[in-house]
C-alpha positions as CSV (number, residue, x, y, z in Angstrom):
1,X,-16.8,39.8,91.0
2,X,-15.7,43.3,91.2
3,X,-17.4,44.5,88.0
4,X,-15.4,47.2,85.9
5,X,-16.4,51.0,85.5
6,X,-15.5,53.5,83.4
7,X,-15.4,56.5,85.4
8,X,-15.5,60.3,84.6
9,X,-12.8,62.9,85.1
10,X,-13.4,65.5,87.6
11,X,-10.7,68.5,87.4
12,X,-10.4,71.5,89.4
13,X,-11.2,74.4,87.3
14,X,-10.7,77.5,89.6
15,X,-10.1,77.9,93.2
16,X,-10.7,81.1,95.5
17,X,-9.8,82.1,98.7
18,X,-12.8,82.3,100.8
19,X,-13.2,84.2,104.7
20,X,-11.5,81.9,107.7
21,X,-14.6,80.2,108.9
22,X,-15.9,80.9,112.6
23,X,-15.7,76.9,113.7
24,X,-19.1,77.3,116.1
25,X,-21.2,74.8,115.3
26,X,-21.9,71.8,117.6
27,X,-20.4,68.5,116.3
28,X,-22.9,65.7,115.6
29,X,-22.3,62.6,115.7
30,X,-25.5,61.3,113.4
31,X,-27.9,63.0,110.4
32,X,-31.3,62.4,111.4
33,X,-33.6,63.2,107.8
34,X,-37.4,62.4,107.5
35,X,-36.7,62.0,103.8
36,X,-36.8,58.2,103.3
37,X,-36.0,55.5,99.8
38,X,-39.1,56.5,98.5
39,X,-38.7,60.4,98.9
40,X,-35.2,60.3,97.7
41,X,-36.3,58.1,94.4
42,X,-38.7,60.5,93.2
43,X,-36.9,63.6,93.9
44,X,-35.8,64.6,90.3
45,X,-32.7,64.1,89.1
46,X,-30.0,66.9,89.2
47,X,-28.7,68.7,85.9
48,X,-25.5,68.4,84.8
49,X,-24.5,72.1,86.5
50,X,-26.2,70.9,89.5
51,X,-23.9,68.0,89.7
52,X,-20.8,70.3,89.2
53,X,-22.2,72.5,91.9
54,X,-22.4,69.4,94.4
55,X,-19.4,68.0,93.4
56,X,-16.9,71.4,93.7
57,X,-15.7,71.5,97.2
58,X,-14.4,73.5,100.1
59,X,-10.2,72.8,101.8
60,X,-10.1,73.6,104.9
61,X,-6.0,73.9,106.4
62,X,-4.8,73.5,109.7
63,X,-3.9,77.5,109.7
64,X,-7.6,77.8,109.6
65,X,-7.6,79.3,105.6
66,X,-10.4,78.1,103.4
67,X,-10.3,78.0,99.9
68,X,-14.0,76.7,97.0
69,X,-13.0,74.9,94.1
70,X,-15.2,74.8,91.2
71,X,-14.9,71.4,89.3
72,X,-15.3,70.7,85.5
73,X,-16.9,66.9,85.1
74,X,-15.9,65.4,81.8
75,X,-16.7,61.8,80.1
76,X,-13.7,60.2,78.3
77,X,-16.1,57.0,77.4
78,X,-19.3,56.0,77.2
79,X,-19.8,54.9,81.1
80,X,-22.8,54.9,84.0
81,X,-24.2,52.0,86.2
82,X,-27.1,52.8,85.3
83,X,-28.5,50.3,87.4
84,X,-30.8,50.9,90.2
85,X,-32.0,47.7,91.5
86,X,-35.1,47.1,93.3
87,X,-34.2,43.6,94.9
88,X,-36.1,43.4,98.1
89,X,-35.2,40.9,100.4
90,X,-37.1,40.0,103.5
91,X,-37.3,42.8,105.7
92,X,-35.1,41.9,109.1
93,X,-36.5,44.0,112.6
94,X,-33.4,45.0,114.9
95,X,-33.8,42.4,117.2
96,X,-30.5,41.3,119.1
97,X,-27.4,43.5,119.1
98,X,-25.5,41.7,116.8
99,X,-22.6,44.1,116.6
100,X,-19.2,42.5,117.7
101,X,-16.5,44.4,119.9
102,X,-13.1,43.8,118.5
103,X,-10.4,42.7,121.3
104,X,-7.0,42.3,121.7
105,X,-4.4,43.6,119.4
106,X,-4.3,40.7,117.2
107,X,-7.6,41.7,115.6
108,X,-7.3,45.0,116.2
109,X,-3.6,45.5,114.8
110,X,-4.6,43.6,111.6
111,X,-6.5,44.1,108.3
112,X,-9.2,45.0,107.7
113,X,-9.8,46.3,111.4
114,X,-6.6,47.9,111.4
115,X,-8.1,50.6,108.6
116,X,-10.7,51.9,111.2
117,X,-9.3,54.9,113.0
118,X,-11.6,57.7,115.2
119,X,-11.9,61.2,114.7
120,X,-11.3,63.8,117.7
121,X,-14.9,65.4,117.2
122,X,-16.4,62.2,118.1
123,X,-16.5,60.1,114.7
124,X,-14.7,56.9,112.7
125,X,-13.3,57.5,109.8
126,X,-10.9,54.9,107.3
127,X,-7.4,54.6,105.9
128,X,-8.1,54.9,102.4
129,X,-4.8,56.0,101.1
130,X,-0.6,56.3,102.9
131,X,-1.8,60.1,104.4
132,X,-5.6,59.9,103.5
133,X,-8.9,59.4,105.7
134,X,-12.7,59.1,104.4
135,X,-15.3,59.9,106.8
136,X,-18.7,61.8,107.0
137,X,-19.1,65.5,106.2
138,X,-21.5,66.0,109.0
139,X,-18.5,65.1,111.2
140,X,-16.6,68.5,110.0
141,X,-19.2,70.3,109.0
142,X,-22.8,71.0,110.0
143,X,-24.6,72.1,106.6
144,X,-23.8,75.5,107.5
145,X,-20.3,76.0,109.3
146,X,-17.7,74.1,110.4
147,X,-17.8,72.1,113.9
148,X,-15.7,73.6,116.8
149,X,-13.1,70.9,116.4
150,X,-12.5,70.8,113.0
151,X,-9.6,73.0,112.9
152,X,-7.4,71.5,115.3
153,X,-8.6,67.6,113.9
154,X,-6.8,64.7,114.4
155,X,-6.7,61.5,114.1
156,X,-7.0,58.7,116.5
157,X,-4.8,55.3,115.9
158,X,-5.4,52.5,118.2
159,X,-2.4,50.8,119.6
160,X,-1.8,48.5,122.9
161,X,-0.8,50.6,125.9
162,X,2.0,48.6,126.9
163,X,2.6,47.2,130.3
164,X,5.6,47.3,132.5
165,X,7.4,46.4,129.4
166,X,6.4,42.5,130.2
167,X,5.8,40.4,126.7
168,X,3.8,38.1,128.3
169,X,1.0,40.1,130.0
170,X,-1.4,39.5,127.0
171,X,-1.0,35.8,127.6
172,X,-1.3,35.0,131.5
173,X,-4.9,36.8,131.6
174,X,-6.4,36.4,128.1
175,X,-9.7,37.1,129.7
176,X,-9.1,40.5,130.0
177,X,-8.7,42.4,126.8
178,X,-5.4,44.1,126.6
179,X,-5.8,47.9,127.4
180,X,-5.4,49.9,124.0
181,X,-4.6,53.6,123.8
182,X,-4.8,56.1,120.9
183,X,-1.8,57.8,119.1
184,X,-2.8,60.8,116.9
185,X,-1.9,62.7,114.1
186,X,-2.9,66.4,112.8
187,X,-4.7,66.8,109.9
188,X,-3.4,69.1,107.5
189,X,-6.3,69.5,105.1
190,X,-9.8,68.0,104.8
191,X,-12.2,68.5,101.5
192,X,-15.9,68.6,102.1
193,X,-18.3,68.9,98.9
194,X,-20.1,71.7,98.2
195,X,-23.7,69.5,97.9
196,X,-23.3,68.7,101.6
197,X,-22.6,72.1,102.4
198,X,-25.2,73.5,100.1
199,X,-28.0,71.4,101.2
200,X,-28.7,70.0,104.4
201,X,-30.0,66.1,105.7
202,X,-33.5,67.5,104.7
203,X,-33.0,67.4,101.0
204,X,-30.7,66.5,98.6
205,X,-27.3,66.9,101.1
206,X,-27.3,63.1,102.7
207,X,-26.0,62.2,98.9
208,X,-22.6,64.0,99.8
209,X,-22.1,63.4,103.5
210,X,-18.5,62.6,102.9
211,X,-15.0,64.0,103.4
212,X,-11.6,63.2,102.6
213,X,-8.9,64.2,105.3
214,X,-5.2,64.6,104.7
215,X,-2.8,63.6,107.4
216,X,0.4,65.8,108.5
217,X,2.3,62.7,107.9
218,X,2.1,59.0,106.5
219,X,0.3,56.7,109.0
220,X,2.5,53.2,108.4
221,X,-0.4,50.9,108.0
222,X,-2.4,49.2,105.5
223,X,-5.3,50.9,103.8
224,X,-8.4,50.2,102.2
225,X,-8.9,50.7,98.8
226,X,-11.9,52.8,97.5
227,X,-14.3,51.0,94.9
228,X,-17.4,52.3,93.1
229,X,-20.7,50.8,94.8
230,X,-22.7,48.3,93.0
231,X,-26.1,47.7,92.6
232,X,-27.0,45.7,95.9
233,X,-28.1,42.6,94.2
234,X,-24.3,42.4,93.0
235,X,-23.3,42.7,96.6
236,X,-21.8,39.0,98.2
237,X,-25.2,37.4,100.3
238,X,-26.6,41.1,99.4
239,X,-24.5,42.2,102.5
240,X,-22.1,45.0,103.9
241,X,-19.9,45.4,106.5
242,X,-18.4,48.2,108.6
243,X,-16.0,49.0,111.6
244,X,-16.5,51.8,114.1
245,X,-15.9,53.6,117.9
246,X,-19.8,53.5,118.5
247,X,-19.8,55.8,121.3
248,X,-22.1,53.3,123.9
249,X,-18.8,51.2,124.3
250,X,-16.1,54.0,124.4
251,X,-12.5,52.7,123.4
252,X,-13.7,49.8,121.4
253,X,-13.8,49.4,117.7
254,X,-17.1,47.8,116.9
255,X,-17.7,45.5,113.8
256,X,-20.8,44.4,112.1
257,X,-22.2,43.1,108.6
258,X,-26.4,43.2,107.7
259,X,-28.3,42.8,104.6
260,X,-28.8,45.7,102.7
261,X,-32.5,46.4,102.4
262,X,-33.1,49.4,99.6
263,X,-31.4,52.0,97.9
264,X,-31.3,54.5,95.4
265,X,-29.0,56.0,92.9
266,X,-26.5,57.5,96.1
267,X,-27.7,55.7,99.0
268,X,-28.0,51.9,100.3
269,X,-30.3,52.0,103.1
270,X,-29.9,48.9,105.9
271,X,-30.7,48.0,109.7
272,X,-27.0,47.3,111.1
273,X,-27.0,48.0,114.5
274,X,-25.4,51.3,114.9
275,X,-24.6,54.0,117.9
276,X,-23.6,57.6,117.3
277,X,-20.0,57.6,116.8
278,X,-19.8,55.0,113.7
279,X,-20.8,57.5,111.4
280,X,-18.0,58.2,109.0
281,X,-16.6,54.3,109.2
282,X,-16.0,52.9,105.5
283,X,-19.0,50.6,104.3
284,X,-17.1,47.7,102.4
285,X,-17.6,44.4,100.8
286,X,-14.9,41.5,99.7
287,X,-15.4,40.6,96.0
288,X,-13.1,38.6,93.4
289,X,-10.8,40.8,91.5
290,X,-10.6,39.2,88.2
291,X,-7.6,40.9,86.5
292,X,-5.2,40.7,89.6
293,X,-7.3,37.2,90.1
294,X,-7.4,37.5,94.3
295,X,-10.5,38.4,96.9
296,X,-9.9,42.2,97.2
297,X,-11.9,44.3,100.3
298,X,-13.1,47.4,99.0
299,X,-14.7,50.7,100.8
300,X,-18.3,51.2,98.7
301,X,-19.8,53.7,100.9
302,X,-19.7,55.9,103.9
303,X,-21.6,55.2,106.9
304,X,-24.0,58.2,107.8
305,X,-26.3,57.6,110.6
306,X,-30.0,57.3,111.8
307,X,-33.1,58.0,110.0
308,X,-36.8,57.7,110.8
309,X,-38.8,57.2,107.6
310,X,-42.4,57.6,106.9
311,X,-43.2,54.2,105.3
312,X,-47.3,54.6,104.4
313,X,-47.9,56.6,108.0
314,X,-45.7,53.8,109.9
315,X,-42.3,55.1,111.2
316,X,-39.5,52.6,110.4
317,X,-36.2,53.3,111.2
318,X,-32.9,52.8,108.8
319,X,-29.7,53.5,108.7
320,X,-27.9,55.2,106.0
321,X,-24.8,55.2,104.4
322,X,-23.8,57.0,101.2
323,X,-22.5,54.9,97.9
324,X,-19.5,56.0,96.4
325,X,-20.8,56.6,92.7
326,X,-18.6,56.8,89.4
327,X,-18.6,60.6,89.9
328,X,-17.7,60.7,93.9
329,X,-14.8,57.9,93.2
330,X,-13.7,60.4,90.6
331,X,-13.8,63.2,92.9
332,X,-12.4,61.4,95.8
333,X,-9.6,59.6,93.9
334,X,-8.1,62.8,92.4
335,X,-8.3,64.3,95.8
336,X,-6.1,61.3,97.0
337,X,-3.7,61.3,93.7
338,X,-4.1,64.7,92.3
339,X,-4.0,63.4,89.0
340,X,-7.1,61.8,86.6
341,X,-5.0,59.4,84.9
342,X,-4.9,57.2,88.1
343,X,-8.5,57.3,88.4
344,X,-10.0,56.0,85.6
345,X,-10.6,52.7,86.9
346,X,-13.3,51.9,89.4
């Protein structure tokens, strides 16, 4: 079951115009950080101005302006997960590929396959909202600057390429997967927290590799909704699942599901097959919504990338995606609603 949080209010308190920024940096398509579970659960805890500081961000608009807005972070009720479970299940090694490539329009032009769109530096992002897209940070921004790409970003909508016209081409070959094409649409402004561009993947910046884009104009399909993580124990079979254009099989959204194997307070750590390209996709799970009383799929994290930990001198390999806490779902709902009052539920 979906359990019920109480979440915090996050409100813009001032914003400034900043320089236009120089767009050089080299888009990445995953964060590679030596800094493992282990290094992440004892690094100490940030102070409430700390977590202010992270969680005021940067707009960037398509006429290339830039603007930093400081947040205020307020509790209405006594709230917090609290939780950080330790439930280790049996460690799985990446044997097989066992990621699925999703053909032919039926799946592709239907939920939840359907929220999975790509990003023109390289990345997946997913329809979270009518003119809204989460994704990574790293795929806009490298820590430092602003990729070459991001100012003229769009986003990538796969449809079928239609053929002479004829209805029934789909049908008289079904062998070969119907040829799909991408329609785009301009992004008109993307929000990027400032602990992702504080920090970098070395330290404390994985937490907020995330970004919210806004479209020029509504997309038309269904969207996912956004739900506050929990504890991986909670999670259905301990599992999560996520869609992406992993760049080895170029113009073919990729699906998966794996176990998740550790986390801590803003990460869940797990061995899906991945390929540069997926990061940004929407991490979700399907849970029973008891007050609406239906199975409801919501987006729990953000897909990151790769990393190499140290485990006790052995190198073992992860990959990462970042949980979408009480405080982020605060942050990334009022940049979808621009209002608190719709937030308070996660």
């Amino acid at each position: 079951t979906w359990p019920s949080y109480r979440v915090p209010v996050i409100l813009p308190q001032s914003t400034l115009n900043l320089d236009k920024p120089q767009f050089d940096a080299e888009a990445k398509l995953e964060v590679v950080s030596p800094c493992g579970p282990a290094c992440h659960k004892s690094s100490p805890l940030p102070t409430y101005e700390e977590v202010k500081n992270y969680l005021s961000y940067e707009t960037l608009y398509a006429n290339g302006s830039l603007t930093e807005t400081e947040v205020g972070i307020y509790i209405l009720s006594n709230s917090g997960d609290g939780s950080q479970g330790k439930s280790r299940t049996k460690r799985q090694i990446y044997g097989y590929d066992s990621r699925f490539s999703i053909f032919g329009k039926d799946f592709l032009l239907n939920y939840p396959f359907s929220t999975s769109v790509k990003l023109s530096t390289g990345c997946t992002g997913t329809l979270v909202a009518e003119k809204h897209v989460l994704t990574a940070a790293h795929c806009i921004h490298d820590g430092k600057s602003y990729v070459k790409g991001a100012q003229k970003l769009r986003v990538g909508f796969l449809k079928p390429r239609l053929k002479d016209g004829s209805k029934g081409a789909n049908i008289t070959n079904s062998a070969m997967p119907e040829k799909m094409k991408f329609q785009w649409i301009r992004v008109k402004r993307t929000h990027v927290p400032k602990g992702w561009i504080k920090g970098n993947a070395n330290d404390i910046g994985m937490d907020y590799d995330y970004a919210l884009l806004e479209l020029k104009k509504p997309h038309k399909r269904k969207f996912m909704k956004i739900g506050v993580s929990p504890p991986a124990r909670h999670l259905p079979g301990g599992r999560i699942h996520f869609s992406g254009y992993d760049n080895d099989r170029p113009g073919n959204l990729v699906y998966r599901f794996c176990d998740v194997k550790d986390e801590t307070y803003d990460l869940l750590y797990q061995q899906c097959d991945a390929q540069p390209g997926a990061s940004g996709s929407g991490v979700y799970v399907r849970m029973w919504k008891r007050q609406n009383h239906k199975w409801e799929r919501k987006i729990i994290g953000i897909f990151s990338g790769h990393q190499w930990v140290d485990m006790n001198g052995t190198p073992q390999d992860f990959n990462v995606a970042v949980r979408i806490t009480p405080l982020k779902y605060a942050q990334i709902c009022y940049w979808i609603k621009g209002n608190y009052l719709d937030c308070r539920e996660g």
